[in-house]
N, CA, C and O atoms as a MOPAC input file, in Angstrom:
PM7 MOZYME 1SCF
protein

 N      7.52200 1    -2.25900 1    13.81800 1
 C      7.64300 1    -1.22300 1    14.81500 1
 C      9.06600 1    -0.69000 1    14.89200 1
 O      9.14900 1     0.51600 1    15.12600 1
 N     10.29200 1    -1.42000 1    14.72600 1
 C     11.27400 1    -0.81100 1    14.77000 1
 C     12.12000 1     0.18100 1    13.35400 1
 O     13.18900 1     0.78900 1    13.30600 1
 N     10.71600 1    -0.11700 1    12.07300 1
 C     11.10800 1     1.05500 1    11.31600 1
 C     10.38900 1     1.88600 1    12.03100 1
 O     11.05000 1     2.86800 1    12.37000 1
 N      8.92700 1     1.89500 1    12.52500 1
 C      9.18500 1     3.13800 1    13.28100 1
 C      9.73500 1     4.04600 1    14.40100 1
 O      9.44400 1     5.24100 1    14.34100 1
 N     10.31500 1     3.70700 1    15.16700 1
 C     11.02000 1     3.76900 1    15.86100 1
 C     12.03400 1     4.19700 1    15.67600 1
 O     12.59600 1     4.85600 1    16.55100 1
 N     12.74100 1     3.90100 1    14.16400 1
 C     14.00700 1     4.63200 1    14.06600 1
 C     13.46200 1     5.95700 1    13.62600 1
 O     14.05800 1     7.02300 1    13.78400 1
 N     12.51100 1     5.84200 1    13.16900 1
 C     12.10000 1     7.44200 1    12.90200 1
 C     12.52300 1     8.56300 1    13.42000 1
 O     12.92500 1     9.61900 1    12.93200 1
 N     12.26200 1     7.88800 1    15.26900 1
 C     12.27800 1     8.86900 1    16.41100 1
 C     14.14000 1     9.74300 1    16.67500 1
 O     14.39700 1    10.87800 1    17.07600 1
 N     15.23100 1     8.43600 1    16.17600 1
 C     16.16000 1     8.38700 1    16.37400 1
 C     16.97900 1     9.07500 1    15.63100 1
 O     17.92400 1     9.79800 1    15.94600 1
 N     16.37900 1     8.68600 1    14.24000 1
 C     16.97300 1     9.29300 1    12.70700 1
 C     17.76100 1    10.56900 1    13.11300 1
 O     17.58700 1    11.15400 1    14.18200 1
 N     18.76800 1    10.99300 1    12.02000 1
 C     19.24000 1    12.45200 1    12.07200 1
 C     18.52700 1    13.28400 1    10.88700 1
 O     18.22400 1    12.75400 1     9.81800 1
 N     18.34600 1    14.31900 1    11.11700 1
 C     17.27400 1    15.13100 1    10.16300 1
 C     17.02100 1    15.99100 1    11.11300 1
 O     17.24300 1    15.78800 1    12.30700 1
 N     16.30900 1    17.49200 1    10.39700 1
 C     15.76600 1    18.52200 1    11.42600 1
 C     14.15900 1    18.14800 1    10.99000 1
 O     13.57600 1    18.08700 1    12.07200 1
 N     13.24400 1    17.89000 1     9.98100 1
 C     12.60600 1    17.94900 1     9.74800 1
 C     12.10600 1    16.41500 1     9.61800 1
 O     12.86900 1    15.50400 1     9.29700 1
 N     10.74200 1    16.24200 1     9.90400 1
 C     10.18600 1    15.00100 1     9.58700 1
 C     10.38800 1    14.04300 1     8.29000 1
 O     10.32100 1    12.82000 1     8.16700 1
 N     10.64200 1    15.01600 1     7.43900 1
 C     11.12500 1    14.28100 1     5.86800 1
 C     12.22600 1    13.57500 1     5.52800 1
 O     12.48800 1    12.58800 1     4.84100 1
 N     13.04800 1    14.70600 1     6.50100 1
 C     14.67700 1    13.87100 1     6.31700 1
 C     14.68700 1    12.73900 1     7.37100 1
 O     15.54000 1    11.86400 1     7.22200 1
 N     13.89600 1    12.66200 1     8.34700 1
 C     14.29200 1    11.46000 1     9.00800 1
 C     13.20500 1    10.40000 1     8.85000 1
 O     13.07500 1     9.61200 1     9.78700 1
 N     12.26700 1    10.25600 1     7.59800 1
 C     11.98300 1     9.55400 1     7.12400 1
 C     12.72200 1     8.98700 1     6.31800 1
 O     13.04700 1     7.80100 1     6.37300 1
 N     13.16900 1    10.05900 1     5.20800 1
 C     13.98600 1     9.14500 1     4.29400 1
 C     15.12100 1     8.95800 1     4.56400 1
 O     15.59800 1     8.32400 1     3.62300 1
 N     16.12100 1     9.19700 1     5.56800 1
 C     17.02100 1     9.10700 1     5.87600 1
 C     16.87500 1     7.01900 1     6.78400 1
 O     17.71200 1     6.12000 1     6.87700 1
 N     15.61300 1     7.10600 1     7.16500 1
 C     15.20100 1     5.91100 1     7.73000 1
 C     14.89200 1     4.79500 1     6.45800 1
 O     14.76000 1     3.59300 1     6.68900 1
 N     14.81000 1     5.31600 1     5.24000 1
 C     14.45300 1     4.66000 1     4.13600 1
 C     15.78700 1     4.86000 1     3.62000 1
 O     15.66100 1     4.83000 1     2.39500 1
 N     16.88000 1     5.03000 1     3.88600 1
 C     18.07400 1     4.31400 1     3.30300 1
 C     18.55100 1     3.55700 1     4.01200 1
 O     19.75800 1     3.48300 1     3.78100 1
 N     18.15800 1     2.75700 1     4.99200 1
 C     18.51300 1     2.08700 1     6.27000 1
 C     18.26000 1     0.45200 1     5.75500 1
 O     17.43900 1     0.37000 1     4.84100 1
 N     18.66000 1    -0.42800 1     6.06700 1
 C     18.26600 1    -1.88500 1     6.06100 1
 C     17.57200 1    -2.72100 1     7.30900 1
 O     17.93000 1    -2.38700 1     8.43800 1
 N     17.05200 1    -3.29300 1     7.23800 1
 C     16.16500 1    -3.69500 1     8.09100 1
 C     16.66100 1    -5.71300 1     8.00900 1
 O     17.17500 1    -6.50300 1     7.21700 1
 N     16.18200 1    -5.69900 1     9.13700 1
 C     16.39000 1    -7.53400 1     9.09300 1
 C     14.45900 1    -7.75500 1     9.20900 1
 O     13.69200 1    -6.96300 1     9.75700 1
 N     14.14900 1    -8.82900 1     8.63600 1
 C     12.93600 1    -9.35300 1     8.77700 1
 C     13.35100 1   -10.58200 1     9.27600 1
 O     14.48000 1   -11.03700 1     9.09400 1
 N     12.03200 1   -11.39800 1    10.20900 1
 C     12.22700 1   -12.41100 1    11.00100 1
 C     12.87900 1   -13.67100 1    10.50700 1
 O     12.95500 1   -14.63300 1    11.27200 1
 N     13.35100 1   -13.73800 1     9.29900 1
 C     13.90000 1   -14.82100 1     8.67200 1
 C     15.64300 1   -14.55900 1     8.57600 1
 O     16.61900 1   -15.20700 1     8.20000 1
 N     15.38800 1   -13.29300 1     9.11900 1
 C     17.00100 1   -12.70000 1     8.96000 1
 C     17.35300 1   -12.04200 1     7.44100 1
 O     18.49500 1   -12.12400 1     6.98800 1
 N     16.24500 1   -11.37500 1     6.69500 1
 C     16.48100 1   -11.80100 1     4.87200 1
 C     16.64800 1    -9.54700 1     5.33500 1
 O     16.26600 1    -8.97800 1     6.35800 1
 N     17.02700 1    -9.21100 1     4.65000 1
 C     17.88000 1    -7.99700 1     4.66600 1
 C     16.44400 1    -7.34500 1     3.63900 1
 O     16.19900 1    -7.83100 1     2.53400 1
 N     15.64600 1    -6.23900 1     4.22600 1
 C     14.60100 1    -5.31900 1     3.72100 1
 C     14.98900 1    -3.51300 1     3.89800 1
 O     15.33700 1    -2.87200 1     4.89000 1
 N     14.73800 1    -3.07600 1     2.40500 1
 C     14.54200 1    -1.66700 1     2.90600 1
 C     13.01100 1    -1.52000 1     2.07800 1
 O     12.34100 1    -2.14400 1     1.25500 1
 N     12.94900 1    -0.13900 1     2.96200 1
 C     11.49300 1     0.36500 1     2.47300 1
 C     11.12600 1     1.58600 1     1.61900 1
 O     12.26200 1     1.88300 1     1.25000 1
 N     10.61000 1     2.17400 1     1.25200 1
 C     10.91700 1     3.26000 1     0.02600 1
 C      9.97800 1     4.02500 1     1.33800 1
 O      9.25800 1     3.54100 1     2.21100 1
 N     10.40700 1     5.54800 1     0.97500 1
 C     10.00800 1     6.31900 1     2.22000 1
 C      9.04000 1     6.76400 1     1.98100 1
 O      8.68000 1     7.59800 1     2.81200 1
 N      8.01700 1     6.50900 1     0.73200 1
 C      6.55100 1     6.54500 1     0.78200 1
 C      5.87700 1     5.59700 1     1.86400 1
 O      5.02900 1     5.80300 1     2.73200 1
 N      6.77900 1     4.18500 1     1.36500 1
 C      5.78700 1     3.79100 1     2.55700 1
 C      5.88100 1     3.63700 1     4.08700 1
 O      5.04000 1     3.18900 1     4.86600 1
 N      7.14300 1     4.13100 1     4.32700 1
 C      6.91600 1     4.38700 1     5.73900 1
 C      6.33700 1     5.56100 1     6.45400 1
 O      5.80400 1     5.76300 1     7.54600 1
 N      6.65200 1     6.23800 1     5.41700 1
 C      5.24600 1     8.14800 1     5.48000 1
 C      4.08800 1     6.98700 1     5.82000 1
 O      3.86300 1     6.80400 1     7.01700 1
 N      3.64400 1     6.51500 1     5.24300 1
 C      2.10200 1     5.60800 1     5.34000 1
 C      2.02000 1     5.14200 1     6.67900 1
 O      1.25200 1     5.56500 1     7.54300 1
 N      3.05300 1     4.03700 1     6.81500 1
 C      3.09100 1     3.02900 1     8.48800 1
 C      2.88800 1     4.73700 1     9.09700 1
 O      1.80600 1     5.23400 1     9.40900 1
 N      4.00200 1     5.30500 1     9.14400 1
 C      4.08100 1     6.24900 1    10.56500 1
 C      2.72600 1     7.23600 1    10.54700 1
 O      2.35000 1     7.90100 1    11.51200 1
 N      2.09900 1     7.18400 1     9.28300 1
 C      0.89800 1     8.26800 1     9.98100 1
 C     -0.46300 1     7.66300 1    10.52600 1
 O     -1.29700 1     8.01700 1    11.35900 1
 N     -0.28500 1     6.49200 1     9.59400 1
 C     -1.79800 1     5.46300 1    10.01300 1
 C     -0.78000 1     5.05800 1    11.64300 1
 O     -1.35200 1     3.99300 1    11.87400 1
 N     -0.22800 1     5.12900 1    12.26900 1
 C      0.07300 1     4.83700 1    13.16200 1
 C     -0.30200 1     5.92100 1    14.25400 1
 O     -1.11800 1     5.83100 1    15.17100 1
 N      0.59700 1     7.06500 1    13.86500 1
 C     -0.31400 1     8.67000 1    14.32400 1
 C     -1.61800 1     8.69800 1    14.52200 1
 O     -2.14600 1     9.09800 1    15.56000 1
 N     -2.07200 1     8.37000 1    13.75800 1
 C     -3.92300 1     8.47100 1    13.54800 1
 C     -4.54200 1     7.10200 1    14.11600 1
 O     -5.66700 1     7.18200 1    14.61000 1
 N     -3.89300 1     5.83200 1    14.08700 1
 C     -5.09400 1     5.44200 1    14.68400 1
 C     -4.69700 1     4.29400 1    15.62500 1
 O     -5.41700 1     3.43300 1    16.13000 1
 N     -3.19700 1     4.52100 1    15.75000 1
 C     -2.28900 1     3.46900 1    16.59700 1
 C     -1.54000 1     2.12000 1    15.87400 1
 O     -1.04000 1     2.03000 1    14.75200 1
 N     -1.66000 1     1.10900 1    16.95600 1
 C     -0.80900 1    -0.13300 1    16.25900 1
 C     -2.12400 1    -0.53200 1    15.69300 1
 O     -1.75600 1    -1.37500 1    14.87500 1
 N     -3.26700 1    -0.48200 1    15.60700 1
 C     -4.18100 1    -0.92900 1    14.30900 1
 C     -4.10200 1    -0.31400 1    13.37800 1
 O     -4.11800 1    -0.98200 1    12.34400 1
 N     -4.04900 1     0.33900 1    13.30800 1
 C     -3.86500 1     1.00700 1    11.98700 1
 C     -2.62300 1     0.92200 1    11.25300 1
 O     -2.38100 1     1.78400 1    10.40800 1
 N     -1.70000 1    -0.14000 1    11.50400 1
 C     -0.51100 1    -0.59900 1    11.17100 1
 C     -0.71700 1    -2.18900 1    10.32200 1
 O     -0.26700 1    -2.67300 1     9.28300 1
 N     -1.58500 1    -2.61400 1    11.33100 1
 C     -1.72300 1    -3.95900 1    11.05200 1
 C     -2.31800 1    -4.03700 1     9.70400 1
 O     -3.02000 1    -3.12600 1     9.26500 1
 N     -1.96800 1    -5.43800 1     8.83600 1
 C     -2.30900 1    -5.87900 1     7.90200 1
 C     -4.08500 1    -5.87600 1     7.69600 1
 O     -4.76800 1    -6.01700 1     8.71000 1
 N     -4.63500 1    -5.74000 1     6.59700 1
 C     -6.40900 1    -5.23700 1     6.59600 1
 C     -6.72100 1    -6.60700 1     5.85500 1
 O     -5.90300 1    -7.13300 1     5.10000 1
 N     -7.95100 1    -7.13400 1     6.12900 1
 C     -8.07500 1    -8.66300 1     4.72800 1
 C     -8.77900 1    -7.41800 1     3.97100 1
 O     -9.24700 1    -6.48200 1     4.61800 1
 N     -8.83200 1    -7.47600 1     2.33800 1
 C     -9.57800 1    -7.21500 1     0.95000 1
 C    -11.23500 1    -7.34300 1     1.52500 1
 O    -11.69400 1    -8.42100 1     1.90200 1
 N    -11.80000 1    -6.43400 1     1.52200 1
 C    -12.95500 1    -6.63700 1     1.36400 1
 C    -14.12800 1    -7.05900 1     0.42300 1
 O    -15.33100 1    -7.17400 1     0.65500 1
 N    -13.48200 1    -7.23000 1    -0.57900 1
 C    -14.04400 1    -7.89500 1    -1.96500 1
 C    -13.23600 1    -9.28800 1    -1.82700 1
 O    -13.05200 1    -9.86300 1    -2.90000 1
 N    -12.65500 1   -10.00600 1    -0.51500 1
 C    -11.81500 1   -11.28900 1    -1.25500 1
 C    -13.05200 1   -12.35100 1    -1.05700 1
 O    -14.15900 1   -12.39600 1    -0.52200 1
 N    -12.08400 1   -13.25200 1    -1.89600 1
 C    -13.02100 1   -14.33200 1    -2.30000 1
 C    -13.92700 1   -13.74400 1    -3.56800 1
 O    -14.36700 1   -14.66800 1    -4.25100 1
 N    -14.17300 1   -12.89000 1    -3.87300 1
 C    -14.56700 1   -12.36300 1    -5.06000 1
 C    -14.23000 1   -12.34900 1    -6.32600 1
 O    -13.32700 1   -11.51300 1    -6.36100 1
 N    -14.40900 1   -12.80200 1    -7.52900 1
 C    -13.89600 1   -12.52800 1    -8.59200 1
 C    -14.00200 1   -11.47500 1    -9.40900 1
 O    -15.04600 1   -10.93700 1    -9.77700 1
 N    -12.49100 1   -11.08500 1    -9.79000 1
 C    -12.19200 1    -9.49300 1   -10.31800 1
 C    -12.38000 1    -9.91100 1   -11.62800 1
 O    -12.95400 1    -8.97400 1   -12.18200 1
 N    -12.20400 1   -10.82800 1   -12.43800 1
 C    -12.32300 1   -11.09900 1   -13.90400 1
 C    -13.29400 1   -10.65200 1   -14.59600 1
 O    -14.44200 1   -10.72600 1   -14.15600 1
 N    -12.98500 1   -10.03400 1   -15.95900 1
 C    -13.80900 1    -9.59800 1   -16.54700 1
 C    -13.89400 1   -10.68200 1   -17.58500 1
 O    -12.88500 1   -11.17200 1   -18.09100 1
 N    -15.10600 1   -11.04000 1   -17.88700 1
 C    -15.56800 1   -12.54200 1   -18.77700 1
 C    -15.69500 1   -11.81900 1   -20.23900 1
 O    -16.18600 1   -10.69500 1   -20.33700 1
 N    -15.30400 1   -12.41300 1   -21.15200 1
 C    -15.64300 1   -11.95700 1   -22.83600 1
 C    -16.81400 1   -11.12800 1   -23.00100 1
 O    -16.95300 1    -9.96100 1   -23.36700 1
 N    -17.82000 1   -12.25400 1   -22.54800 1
 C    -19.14300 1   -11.65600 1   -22.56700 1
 C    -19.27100 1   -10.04900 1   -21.70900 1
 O    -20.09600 1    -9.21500 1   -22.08100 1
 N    -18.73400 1    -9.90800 1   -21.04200 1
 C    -19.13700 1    -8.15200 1   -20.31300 1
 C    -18.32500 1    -7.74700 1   -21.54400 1
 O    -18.99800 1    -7.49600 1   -22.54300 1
 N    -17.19300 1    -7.65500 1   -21.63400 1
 C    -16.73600 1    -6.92400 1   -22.44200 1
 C    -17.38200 1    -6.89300 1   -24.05300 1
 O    -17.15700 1    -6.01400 1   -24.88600 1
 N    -18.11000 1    -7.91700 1   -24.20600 1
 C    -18.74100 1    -7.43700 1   -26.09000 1
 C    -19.91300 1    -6.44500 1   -24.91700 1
 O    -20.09100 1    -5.24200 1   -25.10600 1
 N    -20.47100 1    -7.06700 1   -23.97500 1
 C    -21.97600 1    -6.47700 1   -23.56200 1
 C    -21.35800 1    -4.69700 1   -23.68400 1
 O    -22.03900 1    -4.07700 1   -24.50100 1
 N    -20.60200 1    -4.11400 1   -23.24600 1
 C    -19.91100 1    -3.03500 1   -22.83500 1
 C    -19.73600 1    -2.30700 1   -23.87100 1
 O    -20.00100 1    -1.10500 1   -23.87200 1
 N    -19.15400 1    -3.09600 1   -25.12900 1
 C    -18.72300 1    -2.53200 1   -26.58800 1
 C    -19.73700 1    -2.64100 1   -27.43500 1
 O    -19.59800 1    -2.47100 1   -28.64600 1
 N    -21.30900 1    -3.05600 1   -26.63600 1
 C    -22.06500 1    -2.79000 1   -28.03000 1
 C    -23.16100 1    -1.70900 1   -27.31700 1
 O    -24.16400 1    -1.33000 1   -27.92300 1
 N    -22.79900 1    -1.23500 1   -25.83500 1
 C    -23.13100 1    -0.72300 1   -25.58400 1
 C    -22.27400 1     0.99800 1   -26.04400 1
 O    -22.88300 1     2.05000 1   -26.23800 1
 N    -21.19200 1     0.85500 1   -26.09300 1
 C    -20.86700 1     2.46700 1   -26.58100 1
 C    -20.78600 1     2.41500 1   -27.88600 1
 O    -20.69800 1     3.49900 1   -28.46200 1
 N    -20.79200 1     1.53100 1   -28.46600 1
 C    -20.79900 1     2.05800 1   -30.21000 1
 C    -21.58900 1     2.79800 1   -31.16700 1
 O    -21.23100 1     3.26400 1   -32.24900 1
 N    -22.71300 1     2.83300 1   -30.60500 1
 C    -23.78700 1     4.11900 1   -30.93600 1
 C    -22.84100 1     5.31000 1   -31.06300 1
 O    -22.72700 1     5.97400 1   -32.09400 1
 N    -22.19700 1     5.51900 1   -29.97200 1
 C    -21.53600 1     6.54100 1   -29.85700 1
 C    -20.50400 1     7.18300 1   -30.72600 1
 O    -20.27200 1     8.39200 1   -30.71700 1
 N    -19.92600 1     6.34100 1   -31.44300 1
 C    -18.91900 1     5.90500 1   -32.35400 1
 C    -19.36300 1     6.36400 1   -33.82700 1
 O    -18.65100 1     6.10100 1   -34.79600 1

């Protein structure tokens, strides 16, 4: 919350510059360890924040977790003997 917040503070005339002007800034995280943020992603925090508040800030779980993303040998020949007709 207090990158966003500096948003409000930033110098800039326009919303852009006091984003990125907020993305050359350093930040302390709760361990005291020194963070900056690239001003894509605080464009992100500050609009999902706009749009849908402090939830829309908060961390989301993966909706596929616990799932396995691996692709096994076998899909991949199944896959390649499926386009080789094509070939």
């Amino acid at each position: 919350m207090r990158i966003l917040g500096a948003i409000d503070s930033a110098t800039g005339n326009t919303q852009d510059e006091r984003v990125k002007h907020v993305a050359s800034m350093i930040f302390l995280d709760e361990d005291g360890n020194k963070r900056q943020f690239p001003w894509r992603t605080i464009y992100t925090w500050w609009y999902r924040y706009k749009n849908h508040g402090i939830t829309g800030v908060q961390p989301k779980t993966r909706s596929d977790r616990g799932n396995t993303r691996k692709v096994t040998p076998e899909q991949i020949l199944e896959v390649i003997f499926q386009v080789m007709p094509f070939f």
